[in-house]
C-alpha positions in Angstrom: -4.5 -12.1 -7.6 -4.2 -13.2 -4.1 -4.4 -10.0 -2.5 -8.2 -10.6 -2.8 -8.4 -12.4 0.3 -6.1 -10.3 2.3 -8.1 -7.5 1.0 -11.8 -9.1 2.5 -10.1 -9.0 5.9 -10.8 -4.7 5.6 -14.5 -5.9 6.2 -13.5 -6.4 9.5 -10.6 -3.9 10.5 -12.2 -0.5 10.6 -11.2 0.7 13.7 -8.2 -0.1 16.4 -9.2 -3.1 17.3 -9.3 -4.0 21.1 -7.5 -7.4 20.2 -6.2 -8.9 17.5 -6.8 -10.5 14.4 -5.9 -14.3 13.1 -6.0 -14.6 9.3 -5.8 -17.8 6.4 -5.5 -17.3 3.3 -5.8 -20.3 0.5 -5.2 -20.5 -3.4 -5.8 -22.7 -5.9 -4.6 -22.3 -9.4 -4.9 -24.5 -12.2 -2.4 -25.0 -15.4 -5.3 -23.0 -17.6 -5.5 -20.1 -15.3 -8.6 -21.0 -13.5 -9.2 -21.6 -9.5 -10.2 -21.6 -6.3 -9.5 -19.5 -2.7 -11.1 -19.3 0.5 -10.2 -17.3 3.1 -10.9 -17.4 7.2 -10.4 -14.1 9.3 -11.4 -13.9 12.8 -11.2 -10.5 14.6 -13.1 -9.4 18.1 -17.0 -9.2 17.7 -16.6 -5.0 18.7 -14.7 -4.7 15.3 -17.3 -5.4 13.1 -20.2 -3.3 15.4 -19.9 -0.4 13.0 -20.3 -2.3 10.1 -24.1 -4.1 11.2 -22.1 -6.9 13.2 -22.2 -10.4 11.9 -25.0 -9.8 9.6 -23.5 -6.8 8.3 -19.9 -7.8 7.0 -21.7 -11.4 6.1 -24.1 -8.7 3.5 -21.1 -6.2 2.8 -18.9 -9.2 1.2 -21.4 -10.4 -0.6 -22.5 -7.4 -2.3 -18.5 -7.9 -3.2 -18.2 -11.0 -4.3 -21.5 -10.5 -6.4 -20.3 -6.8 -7.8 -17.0 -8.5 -9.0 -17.1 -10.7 -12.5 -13.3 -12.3 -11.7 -15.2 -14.4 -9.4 -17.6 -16.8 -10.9 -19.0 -18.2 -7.7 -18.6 -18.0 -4.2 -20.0 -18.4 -0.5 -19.9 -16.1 2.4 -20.4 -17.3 6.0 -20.0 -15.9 9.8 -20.2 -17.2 13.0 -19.4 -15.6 16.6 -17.9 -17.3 19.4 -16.4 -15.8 22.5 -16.7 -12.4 21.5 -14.9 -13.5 18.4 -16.0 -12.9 15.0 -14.7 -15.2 11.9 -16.0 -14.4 8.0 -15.2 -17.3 5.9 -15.9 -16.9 2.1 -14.7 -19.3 -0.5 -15.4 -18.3 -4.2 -13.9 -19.6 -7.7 -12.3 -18.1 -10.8 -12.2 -18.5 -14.7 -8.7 -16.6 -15.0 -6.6 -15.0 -12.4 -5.3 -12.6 -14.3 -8.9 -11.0 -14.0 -8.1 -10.0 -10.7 -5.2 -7.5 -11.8 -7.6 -5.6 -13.8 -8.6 -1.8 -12.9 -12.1 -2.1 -12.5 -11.0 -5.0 -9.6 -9.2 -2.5 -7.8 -12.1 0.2 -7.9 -14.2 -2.5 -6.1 -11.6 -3.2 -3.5 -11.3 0.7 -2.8 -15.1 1.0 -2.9 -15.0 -1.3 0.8 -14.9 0.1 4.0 -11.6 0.5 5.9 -8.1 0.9 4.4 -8.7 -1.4 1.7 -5.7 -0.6 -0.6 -3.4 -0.3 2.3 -4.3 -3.8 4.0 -3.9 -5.2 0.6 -0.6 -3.9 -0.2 0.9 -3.9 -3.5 0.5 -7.0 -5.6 3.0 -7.4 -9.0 2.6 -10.0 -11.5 5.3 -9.7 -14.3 6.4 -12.6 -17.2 9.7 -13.4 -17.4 10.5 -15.1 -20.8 8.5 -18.7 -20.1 8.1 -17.9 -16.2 5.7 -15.8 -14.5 7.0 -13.9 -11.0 4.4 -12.8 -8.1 5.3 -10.4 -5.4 3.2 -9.1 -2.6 4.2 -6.6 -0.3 1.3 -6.0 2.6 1.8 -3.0 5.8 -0.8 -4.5 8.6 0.5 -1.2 10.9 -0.9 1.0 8.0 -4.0 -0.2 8.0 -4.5 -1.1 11.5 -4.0 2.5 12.4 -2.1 2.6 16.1 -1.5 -1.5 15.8 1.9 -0.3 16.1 1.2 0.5 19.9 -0.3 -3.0 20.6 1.6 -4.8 23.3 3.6 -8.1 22.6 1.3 -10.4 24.9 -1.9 -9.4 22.5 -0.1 -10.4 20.0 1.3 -13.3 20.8 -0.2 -16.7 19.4 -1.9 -14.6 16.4 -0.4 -15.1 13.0 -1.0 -14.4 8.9 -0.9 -17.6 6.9 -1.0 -17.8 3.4 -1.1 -20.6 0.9 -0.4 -20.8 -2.9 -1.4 -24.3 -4.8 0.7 -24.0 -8.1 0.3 -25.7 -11.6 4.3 -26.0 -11.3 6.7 -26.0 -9.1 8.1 -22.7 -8.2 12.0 -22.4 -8.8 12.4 -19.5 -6.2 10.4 -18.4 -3.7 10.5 -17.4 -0.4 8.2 -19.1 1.3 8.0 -20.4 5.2 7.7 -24.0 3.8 6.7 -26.2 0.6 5.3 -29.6 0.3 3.9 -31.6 -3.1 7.7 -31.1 -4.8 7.4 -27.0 -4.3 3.8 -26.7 -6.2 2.6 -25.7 -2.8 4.1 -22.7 -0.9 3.1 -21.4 2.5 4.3 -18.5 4.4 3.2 -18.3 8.0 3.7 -14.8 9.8 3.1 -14.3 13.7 1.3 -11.3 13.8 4.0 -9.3 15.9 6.1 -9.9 12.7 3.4 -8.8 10.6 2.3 -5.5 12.1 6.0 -4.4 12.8 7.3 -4.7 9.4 6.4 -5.3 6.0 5.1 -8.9 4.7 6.5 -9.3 1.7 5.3 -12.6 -0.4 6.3 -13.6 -3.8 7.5 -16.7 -6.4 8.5 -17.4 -9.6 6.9 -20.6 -11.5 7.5 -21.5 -15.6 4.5 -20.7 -17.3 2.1 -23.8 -17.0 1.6 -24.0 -20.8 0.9 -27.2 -22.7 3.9 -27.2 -25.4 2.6 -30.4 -27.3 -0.7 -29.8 -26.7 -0.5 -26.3 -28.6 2.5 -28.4 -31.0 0.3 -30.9 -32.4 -2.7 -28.6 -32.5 -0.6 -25.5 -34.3 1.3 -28.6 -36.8 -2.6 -30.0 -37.6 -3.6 -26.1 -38.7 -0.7 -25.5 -40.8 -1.2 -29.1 -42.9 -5.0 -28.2 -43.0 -4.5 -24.6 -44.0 -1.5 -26.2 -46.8 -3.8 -28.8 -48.1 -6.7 -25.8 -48.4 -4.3 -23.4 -50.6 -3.4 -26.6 -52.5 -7.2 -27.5 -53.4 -7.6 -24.0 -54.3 -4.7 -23.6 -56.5 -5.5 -26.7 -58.1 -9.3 -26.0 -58.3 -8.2 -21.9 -60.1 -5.4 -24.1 -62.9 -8.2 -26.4 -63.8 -10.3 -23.6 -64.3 -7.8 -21.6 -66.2 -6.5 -25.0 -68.7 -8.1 -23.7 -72.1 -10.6 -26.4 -73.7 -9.2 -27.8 -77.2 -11.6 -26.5 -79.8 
């Protein structure tokens, strides 16, 4: 589900770009499924020329954001500054498993740019009671010739992303953690990132309320007994033959 803000960044990366790119990526999910993200990518202002310029990738991911029903809110906003563009847009979510659906991905691939390849590959599999994510994102396949870039444009550029959990993972392989491993953050300069593969991922235990589901599950049962009981009572009463 996170690859959605990794994939926004295509807005802005049609070309070979002239310089590079910073990005930040955010999550927020809750124990029922629901959330938050944001994400802030900044990129050189001639980037984003064939695309209308500010205006246009301001108007190209909103159109998105709107098109898609995963999201149930969001806000889109651009600024320039030294020759610099940056898109923020934050947006919320009723379940992220929505954003693992097909008609998702035909949105994503509907952008302009190399939208599947700047995304990468995104798994989500359950494990017994756990649930394991695993990104795998190529920035030199969709930054065509970013290959070529030399090591003082890219220096002091990086990839961050961050992952607020429900739970605390029990494996990861995240840069560093904080709040007792419910929050991940992997930090990649972009050198690293364009040279060879980023790959992301975790494994958390499902975030499902046991004794909330317990006690609810245990009051159906007694109510559905004490229901067969009336009826079966109410059916023999019916059935007792009246003395004549």
């Amino acid at each position: 589900m996170s690859q959605i803000l990794e994939k926004l960044a295509i807005l802005l990366i049609a070309t070979v770009l002239p310089s590079c790119l910073d990005s930040e990526e955010e999550i927020w999910i809750n124990a029922d499924s629901s959330g938050a993200g944001r994400i802030s990518i900044t990129v050189p202002s001639a980037a984003t020329t064939l695309h209308g310029g500010q205006a246009g990738i301001k108007k190209i991911a909103e159109d998105f954001l709107k098109s898609t029903p995963a999201f149930s809110s969001y806000l889109v906003e651009t600024k320039t500054e030294n020759k610099r563009t940056t898109l923020n847009a934050a947006f919320t979510f009723d379940n992220a498993l929505d954003f693992l659906d097909s008609s998702f991905a035909e949105n994503l691939d509907s952008l302009p740019g190399s939208g599947s390849e700047f995304a990468g590959t995104t798994k989500v599999a359950f494990q017994g009671l756990n649930i394991a994510f695993s990104r795998r994102t190529e920035l030199s396949k969709a930054i065509r010739g970013a290959i070529f870039f030399p090591q003082s444009q890219l220096t002091g550029h990086e990839v961050k992303t961050t992952f607020h959990l429900p739970k605390a993972a029990t494996s990861h392989n995240a840069t560093s953690t904080a709040d007792g491993g419910r929050t991940l953050i992997w930090i990649t300069p972009l050198a690293t990132a364009i040279r060879k593969p980023v790959e992301t991922n975790f494994t958390m235990p499902l975030p499902i309320p046991w004794l909330t589901i317990g006690v609810t599950t245990l009051m159906v049962i007694l109510l559905l007994a004490a229901l067969a009981y009336y009826l079966i009572r109410r059916r023999k009463s019916r059935d007792i033959p009246v003395p004549a």
